[in-house]
N, C-alpha and C positions, 0 to 999 in steps of 0.2 A: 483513750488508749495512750499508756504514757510511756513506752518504751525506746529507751536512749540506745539508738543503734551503734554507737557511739560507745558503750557500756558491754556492747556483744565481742565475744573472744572469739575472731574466726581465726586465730594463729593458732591455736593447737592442732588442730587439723588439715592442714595446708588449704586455710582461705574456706573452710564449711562447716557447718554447726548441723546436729541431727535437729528434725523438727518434729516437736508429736503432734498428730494435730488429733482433737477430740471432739465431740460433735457439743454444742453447745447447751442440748437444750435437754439431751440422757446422759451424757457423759460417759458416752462409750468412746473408746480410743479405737480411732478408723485407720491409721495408717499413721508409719514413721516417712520420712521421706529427709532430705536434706536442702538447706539453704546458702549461698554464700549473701555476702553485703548486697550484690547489685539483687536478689530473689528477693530477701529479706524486703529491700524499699520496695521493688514494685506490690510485693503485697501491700505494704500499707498504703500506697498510692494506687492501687487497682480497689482496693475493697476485697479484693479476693486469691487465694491461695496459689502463691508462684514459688517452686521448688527448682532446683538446679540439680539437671540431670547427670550422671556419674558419667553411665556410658553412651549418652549422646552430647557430652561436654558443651550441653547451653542451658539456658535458662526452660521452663517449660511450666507453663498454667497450668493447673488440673482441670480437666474437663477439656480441654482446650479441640481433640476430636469428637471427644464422647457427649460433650455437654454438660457433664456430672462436675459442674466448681464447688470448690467449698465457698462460701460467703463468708467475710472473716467478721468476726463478731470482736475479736480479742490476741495477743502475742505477749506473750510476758516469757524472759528469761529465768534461768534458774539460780541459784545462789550464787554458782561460779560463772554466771556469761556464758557458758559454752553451750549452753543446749537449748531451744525454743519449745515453746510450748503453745500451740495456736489454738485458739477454739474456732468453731465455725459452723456453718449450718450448710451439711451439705443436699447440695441439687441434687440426687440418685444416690447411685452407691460408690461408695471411696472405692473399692476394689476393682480392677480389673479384668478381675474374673466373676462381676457383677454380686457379689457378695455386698452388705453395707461397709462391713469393715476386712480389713486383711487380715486379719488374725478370725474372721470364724463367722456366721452364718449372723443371718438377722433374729433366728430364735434367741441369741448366747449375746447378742451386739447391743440391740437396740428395743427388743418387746421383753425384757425381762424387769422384776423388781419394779420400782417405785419408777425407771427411765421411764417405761412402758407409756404411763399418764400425760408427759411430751410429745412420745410420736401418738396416742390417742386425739391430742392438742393440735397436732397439725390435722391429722386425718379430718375430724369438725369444721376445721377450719379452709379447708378444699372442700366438704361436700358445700360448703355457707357461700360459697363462691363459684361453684360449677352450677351445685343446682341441679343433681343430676333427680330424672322422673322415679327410679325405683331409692332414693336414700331417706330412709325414715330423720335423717337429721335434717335434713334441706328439707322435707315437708315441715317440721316441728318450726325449726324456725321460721317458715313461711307463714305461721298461726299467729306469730306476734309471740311481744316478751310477756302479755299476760298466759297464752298455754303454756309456754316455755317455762313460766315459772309456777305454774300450777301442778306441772310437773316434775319440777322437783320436789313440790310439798306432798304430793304422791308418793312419791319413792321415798323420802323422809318418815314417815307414817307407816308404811308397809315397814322400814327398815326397824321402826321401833315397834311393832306387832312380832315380826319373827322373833326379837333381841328376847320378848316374853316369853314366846310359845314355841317356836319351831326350833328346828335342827340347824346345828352349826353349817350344813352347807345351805340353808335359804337364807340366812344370815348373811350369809358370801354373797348369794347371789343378789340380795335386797342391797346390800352394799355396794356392789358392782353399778345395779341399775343407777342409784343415786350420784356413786361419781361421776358416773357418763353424762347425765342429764346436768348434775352442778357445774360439769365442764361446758356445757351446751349453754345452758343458762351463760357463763362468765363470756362465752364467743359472742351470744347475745349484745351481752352490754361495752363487748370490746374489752374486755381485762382481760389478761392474759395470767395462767394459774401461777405465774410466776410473781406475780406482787401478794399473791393470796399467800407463798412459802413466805416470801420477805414479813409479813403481818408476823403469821407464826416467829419468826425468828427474831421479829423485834418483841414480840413480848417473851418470848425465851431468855430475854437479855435482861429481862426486867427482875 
């Protein structure tokens, strides 16, 4: 994190910058909120999202009753200094009228499009650590990385039998199966689908 607090313009505002803060891992935009200098540091020295309140003229954590923090991952300014940009991973939902984000539902926020495959990422990743008795994930991994990965070479197979023979929706669904399981697989071995994007994009670059 290399952001020169130093380099933030809180004088055009008298003394506060708007803050977006975005969820890190879908990139849905969960809430604007505002910071001055002293919000700004404690975030970066808390680890986690400190906004300065309008109409209760102090500083105030999010989550700070509810529990719902954002974790901050990142803060970068914008071209002119005046407006922040946070990313973060947030604990529940940014809204306080328990929505994920303030501008709209979790259908339109957070399970839409390609985000979806992150909060699927997390979900894997609490059944792999609660362990609950009915999660078909937490049984799978409990088989070892050889079922786990024999199962994806199942749904790989299946996926290239429909691509021959079936209907664009077993297609879909053959495909579905496979990402879930390639995700399971990657929780497996600890990689997170996020270095598997970075692959892709470095040989995009090539």
């Amino acid at each position: 994190m290399s952001l020169d607090i130093g380099k933030v313009d809180f004088d055009k505002a008298d003394g506060l910058v708007p803050a977006i803060v975005q969820d890190a891992d879908t990139g849905a935009v969960l809430m604007l909120a505002y910071m001055n200098r002293e919000a700004l540091g404690e975030t970066l020295k808390r680890k986690r999202a400190v906004f300065y309140s309008r109409s209760k003229q102090r500083l105030w954590e999010k989550g700070e009753t509810s529990g719902h923090t954002l974790e901050l991952v990142d803060v970068v300014a914008d071209c002119d200094g005046d407006t922040l940009l946070v990313t973060a991973r947030p604990q529940g939902p940014a809204c306080h009228n328990g929505t994920v984000t303030c501008f709209g539902d979790e259908s339109r926020a957070a399970a839409t499009d390609i985000g979806f495959l992150a909060k699927l990422e997390s979900v894997i990743a609490q059944r792999a650590t609660e362990k609950p008795d009915a999660s078909y994930t937490a049984k799978l991994l409990g088989k070892g990385m050889s079922r786990v990965a024999q199962k994806v070479g199942e749904e790989g197979v299946e996926l290239a039998l429909a691509g021959v023979a079936d209907s664009d929706e077993k297609v879909l669904e053959e495909s579905a199966d496979l990402l879930f399981h390639l995700l399971v697989l990657l929780r497996a071995r600890g990689l997170p689908l996020e270095q598997v994007v970075r692959v892709l994009e470095r040989r995009h670059r090539k």
